[in-house]
Backbone as numpy.savetxt, mean C-alpha at the origin, in Angstrom:
# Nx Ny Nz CAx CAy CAz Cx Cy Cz
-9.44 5.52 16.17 -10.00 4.22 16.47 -10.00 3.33 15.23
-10.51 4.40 14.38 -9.96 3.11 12.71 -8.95 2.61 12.54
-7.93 3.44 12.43 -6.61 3.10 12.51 -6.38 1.69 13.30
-6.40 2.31 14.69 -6.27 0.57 15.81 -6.65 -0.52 15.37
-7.85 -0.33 14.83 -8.77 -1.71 14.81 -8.51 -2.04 13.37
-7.70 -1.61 12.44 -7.17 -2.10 10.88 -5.99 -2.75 11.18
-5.00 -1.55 12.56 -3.66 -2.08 12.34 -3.43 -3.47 13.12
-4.65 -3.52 13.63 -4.55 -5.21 14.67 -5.20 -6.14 13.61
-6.04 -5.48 12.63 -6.15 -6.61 12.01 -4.72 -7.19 10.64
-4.60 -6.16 10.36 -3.03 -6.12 9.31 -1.93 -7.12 10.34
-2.03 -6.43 11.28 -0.20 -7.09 12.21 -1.06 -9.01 12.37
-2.29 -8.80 12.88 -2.69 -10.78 12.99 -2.40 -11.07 12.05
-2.62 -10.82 10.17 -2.80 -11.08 9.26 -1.44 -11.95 9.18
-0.49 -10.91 8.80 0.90 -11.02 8.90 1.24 -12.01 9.65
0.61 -11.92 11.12 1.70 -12.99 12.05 1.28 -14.26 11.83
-0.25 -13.99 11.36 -0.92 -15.74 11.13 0.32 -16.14 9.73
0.21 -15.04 8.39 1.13 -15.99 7.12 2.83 -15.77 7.42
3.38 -15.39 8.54 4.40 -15.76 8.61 4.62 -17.20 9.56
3.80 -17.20 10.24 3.66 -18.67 11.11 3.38 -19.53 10.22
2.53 -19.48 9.37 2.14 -20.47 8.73 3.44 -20.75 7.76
4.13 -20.28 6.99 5.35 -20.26 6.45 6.61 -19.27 6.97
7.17 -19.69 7.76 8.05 -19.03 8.40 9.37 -18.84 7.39
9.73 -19.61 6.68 10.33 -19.77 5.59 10.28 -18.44 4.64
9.08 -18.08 4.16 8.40 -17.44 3.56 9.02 -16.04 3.52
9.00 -14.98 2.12 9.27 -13.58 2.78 7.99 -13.01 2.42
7.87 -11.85 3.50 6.58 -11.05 3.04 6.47 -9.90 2.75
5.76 -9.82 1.51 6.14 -8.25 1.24 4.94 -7.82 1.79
4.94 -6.17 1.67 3.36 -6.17 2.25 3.40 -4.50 1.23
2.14 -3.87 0.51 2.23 -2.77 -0.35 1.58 -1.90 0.80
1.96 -0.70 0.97 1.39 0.86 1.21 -0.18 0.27 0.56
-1.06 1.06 1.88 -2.53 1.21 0.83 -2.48 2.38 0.23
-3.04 2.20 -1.37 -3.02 3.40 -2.03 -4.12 4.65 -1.54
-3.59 5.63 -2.04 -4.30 6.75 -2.20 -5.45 7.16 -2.80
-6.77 7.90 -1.54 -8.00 8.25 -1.83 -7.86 9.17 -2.42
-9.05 9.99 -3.38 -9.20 11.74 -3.36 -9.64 12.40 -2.00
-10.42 12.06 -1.13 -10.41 12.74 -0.08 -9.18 12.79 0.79
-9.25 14.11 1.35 -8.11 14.77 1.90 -8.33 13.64 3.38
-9.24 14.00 4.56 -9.77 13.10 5.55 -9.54 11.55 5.28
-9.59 10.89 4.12 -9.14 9.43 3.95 -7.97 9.42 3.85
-7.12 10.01 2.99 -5.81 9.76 3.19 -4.72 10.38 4.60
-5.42 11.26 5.43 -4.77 11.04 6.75 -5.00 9.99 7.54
-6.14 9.37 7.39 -5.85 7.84 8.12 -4.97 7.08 7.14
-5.54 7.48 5.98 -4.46 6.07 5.13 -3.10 6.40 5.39
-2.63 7.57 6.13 -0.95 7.54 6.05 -0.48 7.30 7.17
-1.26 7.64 8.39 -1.59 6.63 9.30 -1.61 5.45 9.57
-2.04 4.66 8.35 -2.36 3.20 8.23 -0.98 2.65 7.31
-0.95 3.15 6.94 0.58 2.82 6.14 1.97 3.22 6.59
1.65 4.10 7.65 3.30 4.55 8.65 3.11 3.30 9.62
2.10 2.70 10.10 1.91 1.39 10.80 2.40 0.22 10.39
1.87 0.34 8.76 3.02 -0.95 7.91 4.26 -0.90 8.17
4.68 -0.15 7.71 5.85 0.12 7.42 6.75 0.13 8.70
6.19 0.73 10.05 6.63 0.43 11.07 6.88 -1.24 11.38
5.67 -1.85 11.21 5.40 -3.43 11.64 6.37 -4.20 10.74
6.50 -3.88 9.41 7.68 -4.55 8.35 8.51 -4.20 8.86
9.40 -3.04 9.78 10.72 -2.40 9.92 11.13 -3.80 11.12
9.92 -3.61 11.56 10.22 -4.08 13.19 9.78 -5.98 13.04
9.18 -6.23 12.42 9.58 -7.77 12.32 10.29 -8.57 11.27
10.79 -7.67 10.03 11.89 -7.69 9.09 11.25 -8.14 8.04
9.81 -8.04 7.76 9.13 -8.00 6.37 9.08 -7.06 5.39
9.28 -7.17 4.16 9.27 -6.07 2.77 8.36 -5.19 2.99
8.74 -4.14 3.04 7.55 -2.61 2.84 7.59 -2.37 1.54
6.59 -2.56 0.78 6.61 -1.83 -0.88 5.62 -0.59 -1.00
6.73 0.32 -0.99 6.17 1.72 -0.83 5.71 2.31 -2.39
4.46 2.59 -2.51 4.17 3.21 -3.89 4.56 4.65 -4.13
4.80 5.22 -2.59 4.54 6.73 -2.58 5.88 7.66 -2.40
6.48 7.01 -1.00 7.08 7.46 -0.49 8.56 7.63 -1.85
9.47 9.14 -1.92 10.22 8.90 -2.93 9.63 8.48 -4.03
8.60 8.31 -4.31 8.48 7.32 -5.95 7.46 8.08 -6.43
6.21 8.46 -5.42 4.68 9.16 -5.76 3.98 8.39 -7.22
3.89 7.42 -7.41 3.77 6.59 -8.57 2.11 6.82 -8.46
1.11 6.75 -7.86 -0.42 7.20 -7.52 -0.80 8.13 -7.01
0.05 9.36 -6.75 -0.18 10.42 -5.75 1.34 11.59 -6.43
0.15 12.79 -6.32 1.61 14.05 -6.70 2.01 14.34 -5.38
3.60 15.23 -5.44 4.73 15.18 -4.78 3.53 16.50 -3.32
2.81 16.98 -3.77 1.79 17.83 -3.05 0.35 17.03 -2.00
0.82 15.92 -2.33 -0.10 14.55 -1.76 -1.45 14.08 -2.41
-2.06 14.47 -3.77 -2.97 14.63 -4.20 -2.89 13.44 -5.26
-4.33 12.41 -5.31 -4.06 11.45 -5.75 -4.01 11.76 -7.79
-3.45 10.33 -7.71 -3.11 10.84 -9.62 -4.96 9.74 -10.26
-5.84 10.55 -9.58 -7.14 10.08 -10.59 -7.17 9.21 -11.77
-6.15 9.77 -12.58 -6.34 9.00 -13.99 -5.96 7.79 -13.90
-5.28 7.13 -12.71 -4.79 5.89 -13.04 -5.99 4.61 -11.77
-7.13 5.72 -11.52 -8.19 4.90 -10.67 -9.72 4.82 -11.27
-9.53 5.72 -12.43 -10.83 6.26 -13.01 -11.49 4.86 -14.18
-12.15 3.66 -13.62 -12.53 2.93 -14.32 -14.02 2.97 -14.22
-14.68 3.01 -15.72 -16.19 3.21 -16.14 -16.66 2.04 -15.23
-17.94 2.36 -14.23 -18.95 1.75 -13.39 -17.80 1.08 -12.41
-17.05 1.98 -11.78 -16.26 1.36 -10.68 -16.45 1.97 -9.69
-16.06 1.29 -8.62 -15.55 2.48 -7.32 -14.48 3.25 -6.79
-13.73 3.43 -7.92 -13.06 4.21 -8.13 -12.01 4.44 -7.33
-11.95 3.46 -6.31 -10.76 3.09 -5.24 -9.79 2.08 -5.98
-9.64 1.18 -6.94 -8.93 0.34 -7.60 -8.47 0.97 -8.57
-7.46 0.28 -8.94 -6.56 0.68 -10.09 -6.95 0.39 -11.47
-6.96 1.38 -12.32 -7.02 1.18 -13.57 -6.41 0.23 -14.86
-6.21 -0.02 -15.78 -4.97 -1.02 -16.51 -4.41 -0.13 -16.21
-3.88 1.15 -16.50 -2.98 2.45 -16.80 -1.95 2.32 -15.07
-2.94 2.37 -14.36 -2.46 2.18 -13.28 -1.83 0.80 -12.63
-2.63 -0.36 -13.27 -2.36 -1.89 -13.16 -0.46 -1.85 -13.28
-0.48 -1.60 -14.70 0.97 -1.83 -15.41 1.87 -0.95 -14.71
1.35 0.17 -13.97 2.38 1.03 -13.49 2.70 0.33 -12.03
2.03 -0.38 -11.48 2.50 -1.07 -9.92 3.03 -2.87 -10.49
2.49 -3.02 -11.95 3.19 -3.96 -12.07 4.94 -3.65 -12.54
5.32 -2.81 -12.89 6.65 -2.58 -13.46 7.49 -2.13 -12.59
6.66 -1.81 -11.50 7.66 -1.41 -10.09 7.89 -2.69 -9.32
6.87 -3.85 -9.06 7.18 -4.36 -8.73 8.05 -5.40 -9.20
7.93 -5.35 -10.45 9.37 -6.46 -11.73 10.66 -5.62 -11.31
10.28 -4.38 -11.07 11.78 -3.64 -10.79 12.34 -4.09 -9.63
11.37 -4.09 -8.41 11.89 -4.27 -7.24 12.52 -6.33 -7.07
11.61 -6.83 -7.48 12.34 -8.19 -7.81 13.46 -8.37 -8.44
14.10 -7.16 -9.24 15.14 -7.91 -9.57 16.38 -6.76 -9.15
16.29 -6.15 -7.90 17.13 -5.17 -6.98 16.95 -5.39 -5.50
């Protein structure tokens, strides 16, 4: 039921900023990876939905994981050190981690 009620809100999201700029391309990122085992089966869930919805209305999927595991080992287990910021919630990215989704994405802009 989580799933449903995220992926209807993700696919409106989308259809509202492609209407609004049709012109426009959209990328859209994978949500990253929890430490709990139970969160990240919805999150892959929630991100095989992206990635479906980008396939199928011809918007950018920017995959962090899939092939790349750039936040997560090849065993599915998240890479901590790059979420671990003093008095955080520990769901956001670190600088360590910042620079590492920024250099993928300079990569992917210019391929």
């Amino acid at each position: 039921a989580v799933v449903s009620t995220q992926s209807t809100g993700i696919e409106s999201l989308a259809g509202f900023l492609h209407n609004w700029s049709p012109g426009a391309t959209l990328n859209m990122i994978n949500v990253l990876p929890r430490e709990s085992f139970a969160r990240n089966s919805v999150i892959n869930r929630l991100n095989e939905f992206i990635h479906h919805l980008c396939f199928q209305k011809g918007y950018n999927f920017i995959g962090t994981e899939l092939n790349r595991y750039l936040f997560s080992s090849r065993q599915g287990f998240r890479k901590c050190e790059l979420f671990n910021v003093k008095g955080s919630d520990n769901v956001h990215l670190n600088s360590e981690g910042i620079i590492k989704l920024g250099k993928l994405l300079k990569y992917l802009m210019h391929h």
